[in-house]
PDB file of N, H, CA, C and O in Angstrom:
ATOM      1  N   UNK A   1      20.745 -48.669 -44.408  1.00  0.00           N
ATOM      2  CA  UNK A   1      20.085 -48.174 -45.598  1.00  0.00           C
ATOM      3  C   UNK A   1      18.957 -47.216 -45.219  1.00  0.00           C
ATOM      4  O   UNK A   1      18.554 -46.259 -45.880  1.00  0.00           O
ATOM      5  N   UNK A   2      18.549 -47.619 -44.113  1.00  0.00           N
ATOM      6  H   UNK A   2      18.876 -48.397 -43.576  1.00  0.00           H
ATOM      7  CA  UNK A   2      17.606 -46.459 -43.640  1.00  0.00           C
ATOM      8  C   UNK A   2      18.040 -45.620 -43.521  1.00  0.00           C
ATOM      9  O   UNK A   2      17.905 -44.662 -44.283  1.00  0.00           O
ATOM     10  N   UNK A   3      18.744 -45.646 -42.503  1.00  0.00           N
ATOM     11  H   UNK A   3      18.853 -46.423 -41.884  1.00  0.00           H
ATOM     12  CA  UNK A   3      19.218 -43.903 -42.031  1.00  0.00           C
ATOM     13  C   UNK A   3      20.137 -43.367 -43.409  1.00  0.00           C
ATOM     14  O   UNK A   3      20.943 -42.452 -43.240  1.00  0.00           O
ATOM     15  N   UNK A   4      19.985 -43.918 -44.615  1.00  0.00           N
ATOM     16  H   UNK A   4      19.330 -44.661 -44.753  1.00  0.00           H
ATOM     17  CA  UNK A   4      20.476 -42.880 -45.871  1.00  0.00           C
ATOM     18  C   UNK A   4      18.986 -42.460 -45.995  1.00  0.00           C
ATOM     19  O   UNK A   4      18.815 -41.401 -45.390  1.00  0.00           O
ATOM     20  N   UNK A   5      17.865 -42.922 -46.565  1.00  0.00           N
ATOM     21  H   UNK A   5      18.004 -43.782 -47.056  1.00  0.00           H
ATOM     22  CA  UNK A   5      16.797 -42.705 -47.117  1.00  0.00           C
ATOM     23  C   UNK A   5      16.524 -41.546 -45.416  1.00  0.00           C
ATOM     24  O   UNK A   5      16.328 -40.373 -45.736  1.00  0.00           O
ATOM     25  N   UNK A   6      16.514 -41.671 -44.598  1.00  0.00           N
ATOM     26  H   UNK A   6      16.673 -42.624 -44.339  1.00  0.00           H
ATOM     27  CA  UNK A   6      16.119 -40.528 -43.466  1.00  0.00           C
ATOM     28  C   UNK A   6      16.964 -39.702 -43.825  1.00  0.00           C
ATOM     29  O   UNK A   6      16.361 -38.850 -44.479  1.00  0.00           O
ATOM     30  N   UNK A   7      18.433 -39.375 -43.749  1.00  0.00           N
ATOM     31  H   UNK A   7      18.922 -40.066 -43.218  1.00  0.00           H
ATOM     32  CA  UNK A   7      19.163 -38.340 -44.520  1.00  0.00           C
ATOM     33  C   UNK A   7      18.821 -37.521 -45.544  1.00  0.00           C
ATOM     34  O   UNK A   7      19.140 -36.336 -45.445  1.00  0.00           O
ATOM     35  N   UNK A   8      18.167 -37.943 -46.628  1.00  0.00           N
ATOM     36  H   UNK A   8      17.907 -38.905 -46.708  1.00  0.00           H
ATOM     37  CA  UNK A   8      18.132 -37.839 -47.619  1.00  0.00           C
ATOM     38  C   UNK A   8      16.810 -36.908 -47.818  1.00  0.00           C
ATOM     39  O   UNK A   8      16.576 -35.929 -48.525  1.00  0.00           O
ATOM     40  N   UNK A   9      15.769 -37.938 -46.519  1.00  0.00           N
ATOM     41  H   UNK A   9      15.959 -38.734 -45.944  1.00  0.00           H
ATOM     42  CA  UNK A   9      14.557 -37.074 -46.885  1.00  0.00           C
ATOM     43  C   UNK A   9      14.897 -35.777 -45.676  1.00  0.00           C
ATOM     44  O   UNK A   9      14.693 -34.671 -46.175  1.00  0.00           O
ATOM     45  N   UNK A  10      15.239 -35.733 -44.610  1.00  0.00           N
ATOM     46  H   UNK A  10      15.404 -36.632 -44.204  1.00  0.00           H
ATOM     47  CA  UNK A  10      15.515 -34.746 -43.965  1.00  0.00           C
ATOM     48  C   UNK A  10      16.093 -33.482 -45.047  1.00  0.00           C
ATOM     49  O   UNK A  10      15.361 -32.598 -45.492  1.00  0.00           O
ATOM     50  N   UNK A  11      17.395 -33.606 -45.315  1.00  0.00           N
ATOM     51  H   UNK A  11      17.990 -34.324 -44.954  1.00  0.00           H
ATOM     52  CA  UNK A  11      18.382 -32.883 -46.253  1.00  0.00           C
ATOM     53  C   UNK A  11      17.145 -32.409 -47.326  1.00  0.00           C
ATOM     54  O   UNK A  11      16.970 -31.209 -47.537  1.00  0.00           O
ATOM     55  N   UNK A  12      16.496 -33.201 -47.833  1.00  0.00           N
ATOM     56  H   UNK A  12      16.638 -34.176 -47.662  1.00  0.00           H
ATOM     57  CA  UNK A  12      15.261 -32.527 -48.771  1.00  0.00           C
ATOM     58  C   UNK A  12      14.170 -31.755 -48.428  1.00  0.00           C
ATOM     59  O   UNK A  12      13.609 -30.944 -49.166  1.00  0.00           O
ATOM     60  N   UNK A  13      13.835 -32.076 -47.084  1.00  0.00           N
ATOM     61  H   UNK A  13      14.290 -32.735 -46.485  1.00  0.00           H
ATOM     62  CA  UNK A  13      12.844 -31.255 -46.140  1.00  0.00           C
ATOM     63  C   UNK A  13      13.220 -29.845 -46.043  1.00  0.00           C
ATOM     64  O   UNK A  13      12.635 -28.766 -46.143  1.00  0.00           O
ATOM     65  N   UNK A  14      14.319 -30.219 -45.829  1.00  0.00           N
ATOM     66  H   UNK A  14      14.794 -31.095 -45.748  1.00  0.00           H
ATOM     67  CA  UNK A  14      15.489 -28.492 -45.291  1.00  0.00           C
ATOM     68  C   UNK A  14      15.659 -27.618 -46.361  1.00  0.00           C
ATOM     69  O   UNK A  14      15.842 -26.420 -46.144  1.00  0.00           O
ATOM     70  N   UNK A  15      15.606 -28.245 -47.928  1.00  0.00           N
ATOM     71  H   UNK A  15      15.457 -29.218 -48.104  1.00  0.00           H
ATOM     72  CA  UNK A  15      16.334 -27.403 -49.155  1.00  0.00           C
ATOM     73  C   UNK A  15      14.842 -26.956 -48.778  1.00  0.00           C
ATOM     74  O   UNK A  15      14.794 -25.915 -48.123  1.00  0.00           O
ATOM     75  N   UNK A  16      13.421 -27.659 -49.125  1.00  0.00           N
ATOM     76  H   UNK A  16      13.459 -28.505 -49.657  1.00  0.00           H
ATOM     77  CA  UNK A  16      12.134 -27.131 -49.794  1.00  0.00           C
ATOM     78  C   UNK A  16      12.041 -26.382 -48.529  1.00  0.00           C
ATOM     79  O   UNK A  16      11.011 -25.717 -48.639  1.00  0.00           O
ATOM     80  N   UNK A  17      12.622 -26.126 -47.298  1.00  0.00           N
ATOM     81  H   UNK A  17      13.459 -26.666 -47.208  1.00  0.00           H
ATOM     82  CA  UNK A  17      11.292 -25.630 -46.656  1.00  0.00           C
ATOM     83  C   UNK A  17      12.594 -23.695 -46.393  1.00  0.00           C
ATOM     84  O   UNK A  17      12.543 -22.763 -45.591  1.00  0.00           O
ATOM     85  N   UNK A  18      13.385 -23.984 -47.413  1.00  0.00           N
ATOM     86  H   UNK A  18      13.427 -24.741 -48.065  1.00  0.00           H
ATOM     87  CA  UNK A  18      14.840 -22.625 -46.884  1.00  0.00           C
ATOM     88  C   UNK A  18      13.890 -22.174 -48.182  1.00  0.00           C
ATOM     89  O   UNK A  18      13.939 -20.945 -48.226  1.00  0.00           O
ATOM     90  N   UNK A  19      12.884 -22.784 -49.459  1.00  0.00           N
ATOM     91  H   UNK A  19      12.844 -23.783 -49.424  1.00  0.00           H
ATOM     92  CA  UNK A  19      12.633 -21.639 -50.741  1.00  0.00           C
ATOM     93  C   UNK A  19      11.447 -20.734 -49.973  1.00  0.00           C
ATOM     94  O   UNK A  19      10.710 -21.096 -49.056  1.00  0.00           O
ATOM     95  N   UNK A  20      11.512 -19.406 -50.667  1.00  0.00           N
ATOM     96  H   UNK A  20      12.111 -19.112 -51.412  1.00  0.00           H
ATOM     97  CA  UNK A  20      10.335 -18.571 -49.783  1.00  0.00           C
ATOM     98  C   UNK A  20       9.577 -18.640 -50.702  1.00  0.00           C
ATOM     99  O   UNK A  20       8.460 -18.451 -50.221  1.00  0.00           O
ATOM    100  N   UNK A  21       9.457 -18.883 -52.321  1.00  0.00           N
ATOM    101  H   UNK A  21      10.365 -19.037 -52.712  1.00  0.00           H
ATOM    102  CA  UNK A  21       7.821 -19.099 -52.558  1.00  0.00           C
ATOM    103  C   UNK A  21       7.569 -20.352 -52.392  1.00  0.00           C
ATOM    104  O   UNK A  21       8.273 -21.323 -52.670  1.00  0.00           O
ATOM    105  N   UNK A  22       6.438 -20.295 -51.881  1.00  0.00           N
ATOM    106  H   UNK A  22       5.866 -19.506 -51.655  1.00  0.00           H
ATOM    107  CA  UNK A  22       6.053 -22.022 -51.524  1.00  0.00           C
ATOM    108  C   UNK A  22       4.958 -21.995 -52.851  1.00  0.00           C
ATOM    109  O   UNK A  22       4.020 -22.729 -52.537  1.00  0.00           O
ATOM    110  N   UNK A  23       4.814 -21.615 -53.749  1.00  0.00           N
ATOM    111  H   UNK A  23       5.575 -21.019 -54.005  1.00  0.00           H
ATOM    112  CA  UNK A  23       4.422 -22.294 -55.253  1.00  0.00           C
ATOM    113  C   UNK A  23       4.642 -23.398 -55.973  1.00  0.00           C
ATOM    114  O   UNK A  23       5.395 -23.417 -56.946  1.00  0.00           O
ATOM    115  N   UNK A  24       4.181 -24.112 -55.664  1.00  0.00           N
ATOM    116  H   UNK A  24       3.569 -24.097 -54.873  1.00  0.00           H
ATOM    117  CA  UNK A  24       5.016 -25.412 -55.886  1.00  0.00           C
ATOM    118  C   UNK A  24       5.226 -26.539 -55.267  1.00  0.00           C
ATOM    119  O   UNK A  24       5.155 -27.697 -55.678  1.00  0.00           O
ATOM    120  N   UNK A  25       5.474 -26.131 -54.305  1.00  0.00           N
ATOM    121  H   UNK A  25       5.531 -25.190 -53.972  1.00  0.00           H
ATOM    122  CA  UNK A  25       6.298 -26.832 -53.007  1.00  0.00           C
ATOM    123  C   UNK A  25       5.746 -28.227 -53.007  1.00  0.00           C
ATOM    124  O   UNK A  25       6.352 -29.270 -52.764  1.00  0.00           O
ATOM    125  N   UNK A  26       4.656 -28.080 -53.279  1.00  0.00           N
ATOM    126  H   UNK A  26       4.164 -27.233 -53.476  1.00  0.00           H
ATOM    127  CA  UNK A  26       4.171 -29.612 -53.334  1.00  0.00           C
ATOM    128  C   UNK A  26       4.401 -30.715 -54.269  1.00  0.00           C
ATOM    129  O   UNK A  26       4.441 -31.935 -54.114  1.00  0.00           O
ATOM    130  N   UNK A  27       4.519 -30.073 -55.117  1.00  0.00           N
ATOM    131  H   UNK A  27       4.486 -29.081 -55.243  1.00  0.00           H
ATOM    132  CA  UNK A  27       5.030 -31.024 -56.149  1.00  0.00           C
ATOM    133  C   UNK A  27       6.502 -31.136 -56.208  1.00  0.00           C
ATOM    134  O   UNK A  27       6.952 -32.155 -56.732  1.00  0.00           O
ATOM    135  N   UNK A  28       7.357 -30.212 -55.734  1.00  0.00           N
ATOM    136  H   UNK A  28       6.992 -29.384 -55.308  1.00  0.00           H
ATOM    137  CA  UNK A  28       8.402 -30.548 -55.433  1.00  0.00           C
ATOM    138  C   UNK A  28       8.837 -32.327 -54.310  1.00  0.00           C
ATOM    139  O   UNK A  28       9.464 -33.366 -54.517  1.00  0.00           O
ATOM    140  N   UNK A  29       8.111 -31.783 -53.282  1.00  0.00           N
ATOM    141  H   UNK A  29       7.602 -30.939 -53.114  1.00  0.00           H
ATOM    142  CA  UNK A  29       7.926 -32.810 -52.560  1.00  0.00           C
ATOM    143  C   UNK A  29       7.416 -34.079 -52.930  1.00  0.00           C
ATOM    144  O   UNK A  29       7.555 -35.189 -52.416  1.00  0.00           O
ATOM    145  N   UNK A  30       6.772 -33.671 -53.967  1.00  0.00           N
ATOM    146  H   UNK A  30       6.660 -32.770 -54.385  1.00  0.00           H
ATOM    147  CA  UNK A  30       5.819 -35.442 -54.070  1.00  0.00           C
ATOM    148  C   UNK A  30       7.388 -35.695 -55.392  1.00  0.00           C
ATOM    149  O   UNK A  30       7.804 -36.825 -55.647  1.00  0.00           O
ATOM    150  N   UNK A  31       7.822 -34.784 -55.848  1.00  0.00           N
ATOM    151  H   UNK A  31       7.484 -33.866 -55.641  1.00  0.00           H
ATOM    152  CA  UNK A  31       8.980 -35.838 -56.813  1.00  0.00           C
ATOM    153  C   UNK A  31      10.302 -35.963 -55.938  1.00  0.00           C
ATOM    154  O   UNK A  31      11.352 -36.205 -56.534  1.00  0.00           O
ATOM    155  N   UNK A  32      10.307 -35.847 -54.880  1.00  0.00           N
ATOM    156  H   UNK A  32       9.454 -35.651 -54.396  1.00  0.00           H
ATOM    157  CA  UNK A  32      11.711 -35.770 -53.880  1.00  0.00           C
ATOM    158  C   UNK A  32      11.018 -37.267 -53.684  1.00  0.00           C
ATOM    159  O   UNK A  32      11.735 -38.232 -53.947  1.00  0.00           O
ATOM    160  N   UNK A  33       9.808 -37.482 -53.283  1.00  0.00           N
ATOM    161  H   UNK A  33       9.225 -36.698 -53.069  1.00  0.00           H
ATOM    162  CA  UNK A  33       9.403 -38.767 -52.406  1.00  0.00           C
ATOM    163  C   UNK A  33       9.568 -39.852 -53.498  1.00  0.00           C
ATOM    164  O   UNK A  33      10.285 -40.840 -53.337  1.00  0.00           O
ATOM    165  N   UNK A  34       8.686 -39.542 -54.886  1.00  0.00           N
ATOM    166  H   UNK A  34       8.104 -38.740 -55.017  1.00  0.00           H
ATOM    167  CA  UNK A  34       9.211 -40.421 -56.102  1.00  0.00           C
ATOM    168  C   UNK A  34      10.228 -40.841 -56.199  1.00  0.00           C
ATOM    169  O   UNK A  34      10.297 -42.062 -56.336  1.00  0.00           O
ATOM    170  N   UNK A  35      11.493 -40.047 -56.174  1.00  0.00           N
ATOM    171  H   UNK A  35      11.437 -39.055 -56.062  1.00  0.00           H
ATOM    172  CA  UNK A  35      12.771 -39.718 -56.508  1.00  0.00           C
ATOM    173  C   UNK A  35      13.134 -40.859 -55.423  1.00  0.00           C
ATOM    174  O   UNK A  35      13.653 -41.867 -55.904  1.00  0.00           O
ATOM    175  N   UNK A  36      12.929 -40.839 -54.004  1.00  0.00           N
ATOM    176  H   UNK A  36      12.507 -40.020 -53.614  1.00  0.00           H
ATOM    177  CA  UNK A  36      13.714 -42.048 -52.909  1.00  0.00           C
ATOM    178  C   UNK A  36      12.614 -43.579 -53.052  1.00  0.00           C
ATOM    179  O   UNK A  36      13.032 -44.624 -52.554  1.00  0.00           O
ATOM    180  N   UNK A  37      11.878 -43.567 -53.430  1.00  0.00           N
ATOM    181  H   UNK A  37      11.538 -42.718 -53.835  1.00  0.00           H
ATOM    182  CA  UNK A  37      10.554 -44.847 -53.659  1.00  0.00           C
ATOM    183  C   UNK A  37      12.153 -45.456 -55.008  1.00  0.00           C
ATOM    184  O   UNK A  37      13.087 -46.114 -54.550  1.00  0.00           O
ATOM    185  N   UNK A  38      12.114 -45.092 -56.421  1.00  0.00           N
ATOM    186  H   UNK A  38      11.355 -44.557 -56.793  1.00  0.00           H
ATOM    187  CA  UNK A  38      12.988 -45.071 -56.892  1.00  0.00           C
ATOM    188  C   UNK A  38      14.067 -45.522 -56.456  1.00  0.00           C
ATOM    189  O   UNK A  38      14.603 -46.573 -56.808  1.00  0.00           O
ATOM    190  N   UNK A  39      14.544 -44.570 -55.471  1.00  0.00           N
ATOM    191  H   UNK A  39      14.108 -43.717 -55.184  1.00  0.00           H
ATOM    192  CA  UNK A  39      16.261 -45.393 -55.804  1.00  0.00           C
ATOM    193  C   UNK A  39      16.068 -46.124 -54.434  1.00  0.00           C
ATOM    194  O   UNK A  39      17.068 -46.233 -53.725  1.00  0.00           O
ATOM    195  N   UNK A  40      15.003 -46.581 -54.040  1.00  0.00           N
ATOM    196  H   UNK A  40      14.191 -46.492 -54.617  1.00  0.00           H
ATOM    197  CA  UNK A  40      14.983 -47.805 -52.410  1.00  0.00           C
ATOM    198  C   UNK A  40      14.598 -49.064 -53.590  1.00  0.00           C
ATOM    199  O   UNK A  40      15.220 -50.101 -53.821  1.00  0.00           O
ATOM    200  N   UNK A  41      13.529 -48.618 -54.123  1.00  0.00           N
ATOM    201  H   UNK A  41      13.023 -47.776 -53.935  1.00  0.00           H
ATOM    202  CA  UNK A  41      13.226 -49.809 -54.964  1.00  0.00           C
ATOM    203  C   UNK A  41      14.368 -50.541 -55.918  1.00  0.00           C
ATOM    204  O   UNK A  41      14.386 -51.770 -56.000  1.00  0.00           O
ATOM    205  N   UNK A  42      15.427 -49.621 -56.715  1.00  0.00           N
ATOM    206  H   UNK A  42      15.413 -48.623 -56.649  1.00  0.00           H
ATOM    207  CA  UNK A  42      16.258 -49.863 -58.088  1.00  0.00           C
ATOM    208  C   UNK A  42      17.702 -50.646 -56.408  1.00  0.00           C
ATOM    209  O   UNK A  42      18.644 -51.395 -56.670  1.00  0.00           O
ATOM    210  N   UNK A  43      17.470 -50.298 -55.407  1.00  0.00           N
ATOM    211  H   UNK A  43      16.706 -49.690 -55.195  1.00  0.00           H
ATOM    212  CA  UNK A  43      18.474 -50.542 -54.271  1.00  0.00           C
ATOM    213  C   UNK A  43      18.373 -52.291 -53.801  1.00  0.00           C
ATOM    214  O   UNK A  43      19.261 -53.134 -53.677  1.00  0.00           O
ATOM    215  N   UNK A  44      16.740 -52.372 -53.600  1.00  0.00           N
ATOM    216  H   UNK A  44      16.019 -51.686 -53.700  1.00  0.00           H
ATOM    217  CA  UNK A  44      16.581 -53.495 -53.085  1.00  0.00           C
ATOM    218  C   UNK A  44      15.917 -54.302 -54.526  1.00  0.00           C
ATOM    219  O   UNK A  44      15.123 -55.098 -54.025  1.00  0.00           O
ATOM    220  N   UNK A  45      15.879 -54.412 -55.436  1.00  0.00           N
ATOM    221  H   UNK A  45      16.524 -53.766 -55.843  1.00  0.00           H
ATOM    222  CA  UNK A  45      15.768 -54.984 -56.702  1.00  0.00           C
ATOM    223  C   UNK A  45      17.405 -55.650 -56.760  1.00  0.00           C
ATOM    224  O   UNK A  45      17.463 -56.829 -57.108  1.00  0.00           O
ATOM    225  N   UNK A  46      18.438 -55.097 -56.505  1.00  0.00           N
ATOM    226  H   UNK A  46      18.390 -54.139 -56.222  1.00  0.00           H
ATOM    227  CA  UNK A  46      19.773 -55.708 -57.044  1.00  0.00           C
ATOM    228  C   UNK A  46      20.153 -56.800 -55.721  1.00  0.00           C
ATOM    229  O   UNK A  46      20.697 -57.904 -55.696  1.00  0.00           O
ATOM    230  N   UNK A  47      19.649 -56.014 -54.785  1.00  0.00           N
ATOM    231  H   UNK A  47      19.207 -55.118 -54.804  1.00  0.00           H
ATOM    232  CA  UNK A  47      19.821 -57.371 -53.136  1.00  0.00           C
ATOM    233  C   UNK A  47      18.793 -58.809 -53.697  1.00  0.00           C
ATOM    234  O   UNK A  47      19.289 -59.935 -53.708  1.00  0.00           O
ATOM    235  N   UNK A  48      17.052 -58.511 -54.225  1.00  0.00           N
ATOM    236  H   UNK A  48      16.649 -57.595 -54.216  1.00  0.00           H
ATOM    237  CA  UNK A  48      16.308 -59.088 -54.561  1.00  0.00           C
ATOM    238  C   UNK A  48      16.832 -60.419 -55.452  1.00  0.00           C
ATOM    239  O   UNK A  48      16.850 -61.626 -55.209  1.00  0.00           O
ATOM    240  N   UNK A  49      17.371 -59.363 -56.941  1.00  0.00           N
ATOM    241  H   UNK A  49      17.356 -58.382 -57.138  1.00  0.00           H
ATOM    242  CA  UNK A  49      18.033 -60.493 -58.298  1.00  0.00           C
ATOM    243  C   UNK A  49      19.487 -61.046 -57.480  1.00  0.00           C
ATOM    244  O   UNK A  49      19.945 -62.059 -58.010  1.00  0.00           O
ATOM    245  N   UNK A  50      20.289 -60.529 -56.254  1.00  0.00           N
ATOM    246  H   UNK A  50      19.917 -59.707 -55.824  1.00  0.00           H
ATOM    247  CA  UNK A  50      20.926 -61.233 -56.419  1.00  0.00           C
ATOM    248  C   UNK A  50      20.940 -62.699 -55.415  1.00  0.00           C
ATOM    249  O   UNK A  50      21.748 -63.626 -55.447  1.00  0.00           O
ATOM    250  N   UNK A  51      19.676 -62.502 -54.498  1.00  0.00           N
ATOM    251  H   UNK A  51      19.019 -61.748 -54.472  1.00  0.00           H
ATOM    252  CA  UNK A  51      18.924 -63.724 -53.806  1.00  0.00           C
ATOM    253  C   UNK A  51      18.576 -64.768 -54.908  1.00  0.00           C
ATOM    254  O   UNK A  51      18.861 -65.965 -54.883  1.00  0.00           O
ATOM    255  N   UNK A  52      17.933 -64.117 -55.840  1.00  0.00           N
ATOM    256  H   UNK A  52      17.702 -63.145 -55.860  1.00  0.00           H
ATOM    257  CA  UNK A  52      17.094 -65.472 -56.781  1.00  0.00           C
ATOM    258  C   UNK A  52      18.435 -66.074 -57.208  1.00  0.00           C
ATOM    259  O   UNK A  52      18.804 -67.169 -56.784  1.00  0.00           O
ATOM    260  N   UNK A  53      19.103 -65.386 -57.996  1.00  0.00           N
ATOM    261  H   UNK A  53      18.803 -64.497 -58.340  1.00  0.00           H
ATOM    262  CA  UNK A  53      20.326 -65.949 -58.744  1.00  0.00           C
ATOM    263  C   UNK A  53      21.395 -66.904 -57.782  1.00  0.00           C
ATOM    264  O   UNK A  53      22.039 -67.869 -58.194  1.00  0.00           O
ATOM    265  N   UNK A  54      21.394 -66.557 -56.905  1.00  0.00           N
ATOM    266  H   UNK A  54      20.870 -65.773 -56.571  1.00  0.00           H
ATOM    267  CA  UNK A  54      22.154 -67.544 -55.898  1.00  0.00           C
ATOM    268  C   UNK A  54      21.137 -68.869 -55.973  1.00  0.00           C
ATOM    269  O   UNK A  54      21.486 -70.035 -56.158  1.00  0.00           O
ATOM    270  N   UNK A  55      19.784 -68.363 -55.776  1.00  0.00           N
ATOM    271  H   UNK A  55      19.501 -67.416 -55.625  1.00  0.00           H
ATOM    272  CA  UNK A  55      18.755 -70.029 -55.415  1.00  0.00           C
ATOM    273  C   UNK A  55      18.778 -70.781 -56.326  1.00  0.00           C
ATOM    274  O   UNK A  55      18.571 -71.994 -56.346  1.00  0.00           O
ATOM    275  N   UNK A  56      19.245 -69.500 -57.783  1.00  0.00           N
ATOM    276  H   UNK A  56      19.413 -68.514 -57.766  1.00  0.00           H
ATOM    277  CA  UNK A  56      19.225 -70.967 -58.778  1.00  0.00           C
ATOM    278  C   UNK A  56      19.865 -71.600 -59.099  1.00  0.00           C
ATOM    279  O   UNK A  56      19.719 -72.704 -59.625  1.00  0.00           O
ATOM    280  N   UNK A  57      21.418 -70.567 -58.647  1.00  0.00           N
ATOM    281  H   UNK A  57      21.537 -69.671 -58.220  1.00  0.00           H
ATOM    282  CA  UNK A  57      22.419 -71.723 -58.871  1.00  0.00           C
ATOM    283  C   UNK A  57      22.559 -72.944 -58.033  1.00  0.00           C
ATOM    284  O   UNK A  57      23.220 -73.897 -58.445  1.00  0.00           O
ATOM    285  N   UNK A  58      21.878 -72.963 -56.700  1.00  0.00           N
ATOM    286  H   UNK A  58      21.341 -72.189 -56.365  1.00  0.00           H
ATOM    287  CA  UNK A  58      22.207 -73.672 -55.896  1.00  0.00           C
ATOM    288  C   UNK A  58      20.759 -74.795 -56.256  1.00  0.00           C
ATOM    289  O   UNK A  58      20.575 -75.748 -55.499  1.00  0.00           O
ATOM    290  N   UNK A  59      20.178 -74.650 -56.990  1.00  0.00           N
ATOM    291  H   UNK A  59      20.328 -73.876 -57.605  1.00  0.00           H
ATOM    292  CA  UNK A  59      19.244 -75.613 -57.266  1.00  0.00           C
ATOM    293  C   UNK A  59      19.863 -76.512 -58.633  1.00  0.00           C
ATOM    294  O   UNK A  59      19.797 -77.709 -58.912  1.00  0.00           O
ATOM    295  N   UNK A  60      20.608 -75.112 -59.463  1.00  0.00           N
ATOM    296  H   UNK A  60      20.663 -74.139 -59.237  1.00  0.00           H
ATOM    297  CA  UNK A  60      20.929 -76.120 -60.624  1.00  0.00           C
ATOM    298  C   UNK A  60      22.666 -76.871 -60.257  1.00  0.00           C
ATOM    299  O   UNK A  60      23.363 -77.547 -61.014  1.00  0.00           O
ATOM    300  N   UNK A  61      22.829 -76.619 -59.442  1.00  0.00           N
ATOM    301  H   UNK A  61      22.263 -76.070 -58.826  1.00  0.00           H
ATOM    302  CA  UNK A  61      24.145 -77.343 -58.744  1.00  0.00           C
ATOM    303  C   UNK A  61      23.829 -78.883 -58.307  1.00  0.00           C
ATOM    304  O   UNK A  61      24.494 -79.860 -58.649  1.00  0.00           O
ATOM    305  N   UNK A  62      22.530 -78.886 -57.379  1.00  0.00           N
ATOM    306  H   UNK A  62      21.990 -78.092 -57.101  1.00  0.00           H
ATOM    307  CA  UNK A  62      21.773 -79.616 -57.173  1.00  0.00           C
ATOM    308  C   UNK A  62      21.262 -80.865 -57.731  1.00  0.00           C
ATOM    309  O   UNK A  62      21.301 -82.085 -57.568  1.00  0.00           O
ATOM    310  N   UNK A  63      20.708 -79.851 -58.553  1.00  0.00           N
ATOM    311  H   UNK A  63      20.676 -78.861 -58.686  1.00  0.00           H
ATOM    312  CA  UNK A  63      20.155 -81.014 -59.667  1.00  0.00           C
ATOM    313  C   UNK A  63      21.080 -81.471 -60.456  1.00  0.00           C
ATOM    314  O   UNK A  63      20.949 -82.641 -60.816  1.00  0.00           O
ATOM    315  N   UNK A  64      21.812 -80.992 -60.759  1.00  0.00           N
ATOM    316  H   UNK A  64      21.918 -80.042 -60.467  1.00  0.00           H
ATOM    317  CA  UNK A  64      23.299 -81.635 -61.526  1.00  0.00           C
ATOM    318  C   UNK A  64      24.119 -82.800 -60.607  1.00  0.00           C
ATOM    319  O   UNK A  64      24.167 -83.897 -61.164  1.00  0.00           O
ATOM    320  N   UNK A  65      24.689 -82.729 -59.445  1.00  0.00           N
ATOM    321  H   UNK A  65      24.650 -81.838 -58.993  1.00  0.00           H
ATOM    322  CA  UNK A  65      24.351 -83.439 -58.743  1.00  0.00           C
ATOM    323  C   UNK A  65      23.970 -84.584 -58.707  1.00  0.00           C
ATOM    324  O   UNK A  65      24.625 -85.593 -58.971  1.00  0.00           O
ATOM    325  N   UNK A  66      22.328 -84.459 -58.209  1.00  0.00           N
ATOM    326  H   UNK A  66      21.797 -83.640 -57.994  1.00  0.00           H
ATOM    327  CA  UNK A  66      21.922 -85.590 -58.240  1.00  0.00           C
ATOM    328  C   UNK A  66      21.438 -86.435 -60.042  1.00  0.00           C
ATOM    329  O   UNK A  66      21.022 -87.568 -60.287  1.00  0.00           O
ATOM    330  N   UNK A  67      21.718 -85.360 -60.882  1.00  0.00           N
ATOM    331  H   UNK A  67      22.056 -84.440 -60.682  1.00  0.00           H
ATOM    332  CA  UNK A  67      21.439 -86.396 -62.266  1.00  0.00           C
ATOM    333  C   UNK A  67      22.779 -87.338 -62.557  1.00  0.00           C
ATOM    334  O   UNK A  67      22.780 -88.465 -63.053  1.00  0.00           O
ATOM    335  N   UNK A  68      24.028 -86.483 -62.068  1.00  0.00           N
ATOM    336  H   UNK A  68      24.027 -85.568 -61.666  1.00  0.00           H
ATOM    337  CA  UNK A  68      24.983 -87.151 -61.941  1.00  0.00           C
ATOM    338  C   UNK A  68      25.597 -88.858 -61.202  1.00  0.00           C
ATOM    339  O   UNK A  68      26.274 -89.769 -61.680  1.00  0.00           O
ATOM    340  N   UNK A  69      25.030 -88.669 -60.039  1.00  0.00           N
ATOM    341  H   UNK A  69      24.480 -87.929 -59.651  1.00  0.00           H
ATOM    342  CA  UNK A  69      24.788 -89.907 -58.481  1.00  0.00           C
ATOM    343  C   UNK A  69      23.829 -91.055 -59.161  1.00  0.00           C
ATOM    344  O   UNK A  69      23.968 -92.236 -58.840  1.00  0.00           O
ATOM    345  N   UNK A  70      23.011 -90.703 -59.961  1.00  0.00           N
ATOM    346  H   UNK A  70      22.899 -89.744 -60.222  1.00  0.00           H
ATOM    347  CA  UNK A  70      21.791 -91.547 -60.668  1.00  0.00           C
ATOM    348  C   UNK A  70      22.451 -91.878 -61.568  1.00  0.00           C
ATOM    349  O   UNK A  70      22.690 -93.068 -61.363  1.00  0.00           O
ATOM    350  N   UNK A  71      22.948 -91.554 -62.532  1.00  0.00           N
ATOM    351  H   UNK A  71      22.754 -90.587 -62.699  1.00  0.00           H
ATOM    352  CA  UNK A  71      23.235 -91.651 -63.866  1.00  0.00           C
ATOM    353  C   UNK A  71      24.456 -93.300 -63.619  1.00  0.00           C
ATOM    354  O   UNK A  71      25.004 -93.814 -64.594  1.00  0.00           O
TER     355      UNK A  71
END
């Protein structure tokens, strides 16, 4: 996953730095960097929800389980 986000910012380095007015350029750059913060974050948010969602099933498996063994 890294070496996409290094791709990505390289490949973006290369478009901004081939424009000859550099007017701008900076803010170009700060929304290229937005733009990968974004899709690393919306990337590891779906790895994130799909950790919790496993813990809970395996807690409410669990607890079912043991209300079951008691009961």
């Amino acid at each position: 996953m890294e070496d996409l986000f290094l791709q990505l910012y390289v490949r973006a380095k290369a478009i901004i730095e081939s424009l000859k007015d550099e007017s701008g350029q900076d803010l170009i750059e700060y929304a290229l960097v937005v733009a990968l913060i974004a899709l690393g974050a919306t990337v590891g948010m779906n790895s994130v929800a799909t950790g919790i969602n496993t813990a809970f099933n395996t807690l409410a498996t669990r607890l079912s389980t043991a209300m079951n063994a008691g009961g």
